[in-house]
VOKOLTOR-395072 format. One record per residue (C-alpha): residue number from 1; y, z, x. Coordinates in Angstrom, 3 decimals. Each point is the difference from the previous one (the first is absolute). Example, Ala and Ser with C-alpha at 12.3 -4.5 7.8 and 13.67 -1.06 7.14 Angstrom:
BEGIN
(1; (-4.500; 7.800; 12.300))
(2; (3.440; -0.660; 1.370))
# end
This chain:
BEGIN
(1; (-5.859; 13.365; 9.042))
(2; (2.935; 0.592; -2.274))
(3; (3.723; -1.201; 0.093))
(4; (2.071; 1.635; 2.281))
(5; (4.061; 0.077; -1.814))
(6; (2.089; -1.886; 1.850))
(7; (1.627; 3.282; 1.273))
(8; (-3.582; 1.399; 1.836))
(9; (-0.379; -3.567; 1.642))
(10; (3.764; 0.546; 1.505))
(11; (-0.261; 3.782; 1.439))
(12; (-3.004; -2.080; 1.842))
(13; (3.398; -1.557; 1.887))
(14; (-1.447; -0.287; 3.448))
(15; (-3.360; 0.135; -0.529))
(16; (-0.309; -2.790; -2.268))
(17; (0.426; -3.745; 0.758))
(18; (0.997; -2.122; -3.201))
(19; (-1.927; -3.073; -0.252))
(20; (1.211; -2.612; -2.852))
(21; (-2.389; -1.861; -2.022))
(22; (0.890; -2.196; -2.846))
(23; (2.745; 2.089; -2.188))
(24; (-1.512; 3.402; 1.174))
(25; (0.578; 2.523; 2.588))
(26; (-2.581; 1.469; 1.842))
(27; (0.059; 2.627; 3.173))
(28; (-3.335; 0.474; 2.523))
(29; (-1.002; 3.241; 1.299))
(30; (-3.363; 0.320; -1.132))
(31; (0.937; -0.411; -3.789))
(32; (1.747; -2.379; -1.527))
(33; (3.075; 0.341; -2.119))
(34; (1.067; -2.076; -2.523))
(35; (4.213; 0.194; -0.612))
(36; (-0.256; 0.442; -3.924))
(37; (3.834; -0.653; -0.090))
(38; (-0.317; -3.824; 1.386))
(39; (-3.090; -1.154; -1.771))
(40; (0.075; -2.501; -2.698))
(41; (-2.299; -0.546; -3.034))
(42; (-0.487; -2.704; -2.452))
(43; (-1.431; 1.032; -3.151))
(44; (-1.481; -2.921; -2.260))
(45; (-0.598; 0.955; -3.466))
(46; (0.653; -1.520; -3.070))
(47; (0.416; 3.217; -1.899))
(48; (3.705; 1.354; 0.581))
(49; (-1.891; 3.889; -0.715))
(50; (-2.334; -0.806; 2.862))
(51; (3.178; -1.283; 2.132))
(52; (2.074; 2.556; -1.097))
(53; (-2.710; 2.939; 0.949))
(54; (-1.006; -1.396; 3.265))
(55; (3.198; -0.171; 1.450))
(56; (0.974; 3.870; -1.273))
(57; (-3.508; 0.724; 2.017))
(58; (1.582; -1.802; 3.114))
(59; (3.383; 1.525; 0.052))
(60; (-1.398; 3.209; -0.699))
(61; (-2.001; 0.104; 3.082))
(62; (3.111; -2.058; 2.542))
(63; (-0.505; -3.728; -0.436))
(64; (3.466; -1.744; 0.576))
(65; (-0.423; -2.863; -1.903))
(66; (-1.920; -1.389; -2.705))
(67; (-0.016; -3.508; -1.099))
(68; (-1.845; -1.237; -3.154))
(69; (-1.503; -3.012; -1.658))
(70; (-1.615; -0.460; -3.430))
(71; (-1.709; -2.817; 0.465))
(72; (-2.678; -1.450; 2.796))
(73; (2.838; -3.074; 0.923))
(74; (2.795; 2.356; 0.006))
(75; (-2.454; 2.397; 2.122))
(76; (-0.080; -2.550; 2.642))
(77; (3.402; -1.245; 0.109))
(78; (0.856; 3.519; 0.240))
(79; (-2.250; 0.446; 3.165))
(80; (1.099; -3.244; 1.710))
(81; (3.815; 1.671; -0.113))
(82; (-0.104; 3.445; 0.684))
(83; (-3.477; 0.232; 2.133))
(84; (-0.606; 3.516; -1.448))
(85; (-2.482; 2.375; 2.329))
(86; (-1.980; 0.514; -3.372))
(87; (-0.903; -1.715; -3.059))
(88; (-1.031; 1.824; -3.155))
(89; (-1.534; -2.956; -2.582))
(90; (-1.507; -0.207; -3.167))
(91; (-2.923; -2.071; -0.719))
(92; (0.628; -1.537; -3.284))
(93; (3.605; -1.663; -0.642))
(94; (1.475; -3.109; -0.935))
(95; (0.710; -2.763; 1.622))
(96; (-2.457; 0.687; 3.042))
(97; (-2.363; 2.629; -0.062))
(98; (0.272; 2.559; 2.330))
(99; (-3.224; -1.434; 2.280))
(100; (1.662; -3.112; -0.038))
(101; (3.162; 1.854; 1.278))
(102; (-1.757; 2.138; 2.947))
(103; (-1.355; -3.552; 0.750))
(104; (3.326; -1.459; 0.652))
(105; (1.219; 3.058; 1.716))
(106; (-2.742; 0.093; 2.322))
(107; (0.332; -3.649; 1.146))
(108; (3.744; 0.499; 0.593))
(109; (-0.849; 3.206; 2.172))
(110; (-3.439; 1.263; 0.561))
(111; (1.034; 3.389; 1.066))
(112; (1.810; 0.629; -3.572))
(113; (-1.215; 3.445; -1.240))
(114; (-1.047; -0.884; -4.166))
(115; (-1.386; 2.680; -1.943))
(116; (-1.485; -1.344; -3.231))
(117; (0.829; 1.949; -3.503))
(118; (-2.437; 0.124; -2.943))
(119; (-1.086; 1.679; -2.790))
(120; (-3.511; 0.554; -1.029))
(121; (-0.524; -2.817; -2.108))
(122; (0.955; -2.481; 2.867))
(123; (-2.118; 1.543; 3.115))
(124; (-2.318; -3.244; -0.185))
(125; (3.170; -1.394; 1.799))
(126; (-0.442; 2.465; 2.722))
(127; (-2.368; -2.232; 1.749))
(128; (2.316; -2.769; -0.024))
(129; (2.701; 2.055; 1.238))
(130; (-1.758; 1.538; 3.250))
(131; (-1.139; -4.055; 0.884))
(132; (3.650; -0.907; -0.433))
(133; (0.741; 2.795; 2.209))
(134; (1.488; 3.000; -1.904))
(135; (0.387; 3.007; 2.531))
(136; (-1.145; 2.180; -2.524))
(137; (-0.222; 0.433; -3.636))
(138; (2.294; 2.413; -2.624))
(139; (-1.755; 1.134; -3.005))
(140; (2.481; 0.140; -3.139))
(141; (1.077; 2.191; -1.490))
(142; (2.040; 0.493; 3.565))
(143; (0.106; 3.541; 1.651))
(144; (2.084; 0.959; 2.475))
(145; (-2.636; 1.235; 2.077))
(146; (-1.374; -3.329; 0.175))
(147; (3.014; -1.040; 0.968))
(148; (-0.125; 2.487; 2.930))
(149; (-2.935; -0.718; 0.944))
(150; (0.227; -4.088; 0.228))
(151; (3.263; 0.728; 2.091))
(152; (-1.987; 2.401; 2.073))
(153; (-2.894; -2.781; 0.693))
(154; (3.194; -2.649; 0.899))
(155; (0.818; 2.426; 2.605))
(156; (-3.379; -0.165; 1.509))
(157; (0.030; -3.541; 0.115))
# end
């Protein structure tokens, strides 16, 4: 299933019924579509590069607003506030690591969507993540058909 543009989900008009779940926009008819345009994403990085490319990767493909955090508190303070419909987090940054984070997130609202960020040298934590509950896991360097494709697996559910 891919994402449908905002502009496919309304020439649906009366065949679709929206359905509204956490930040996100969704219609029923046998798919469902995710409204790129209302969907919020925290991104949780300590690197400003990583930040900074992530959220080019989610405007590019329609996201209407990106938060951000560079550290595991700030990550969920950030969360508690805005309630974003996805979470994009590091692993290793100060002040609370990002399994600690997901942690805190997850206790505050099980049905948070986390996906855990890594690079190769840090996979050991990937284990730690997926118990903490990380919806899935980004390999770094980030690519935006990752990106795509962890959106595209939200959509799912």
């Amino acid at each position: 299933m891919d994402i449908i543009p905002d502009s496919a989900a309304e020439n649906l008009s009366g065949a679709v019924h929206p359905i509204r779940v956490g930040g996100a926009a969704f219609a029923q008819k046998g798919i469902l579509i995710m409204k790129i345009s209302e969907m919020t994403v925290l991104i949780c990085d300590d690197s400003p590069l990583i930040r900074k490319k992530m959220s080019e990767i989610l405007k590019k493909i329609g996201v209407a607003e990106t938060i951000f955090a560079e550290d595991g508190e700030m990550a969920v303070e950030m969360y508690r506030s805005h309630r974003p419909d996805l979470v994009f987090m590091d692993i290793v940054m100060p002040k609370k690591t990002g399994i600690d984070a997901i942690r805190e997130i997850k206790e505050a609202d099980p049905d948070a969507k986390v996906v855990m960020a890594s690079t190769v040298g840090t996979q050991k934590n990937l284990i730690s993540a997926i118990k903490a509950g990380a919806f899935e896991f980004l390999q770094k360097p980030v690519k935006e058909e990752d990106v795509i494709k962890i959106i595209n697996l939200m959509i799912k559910g």
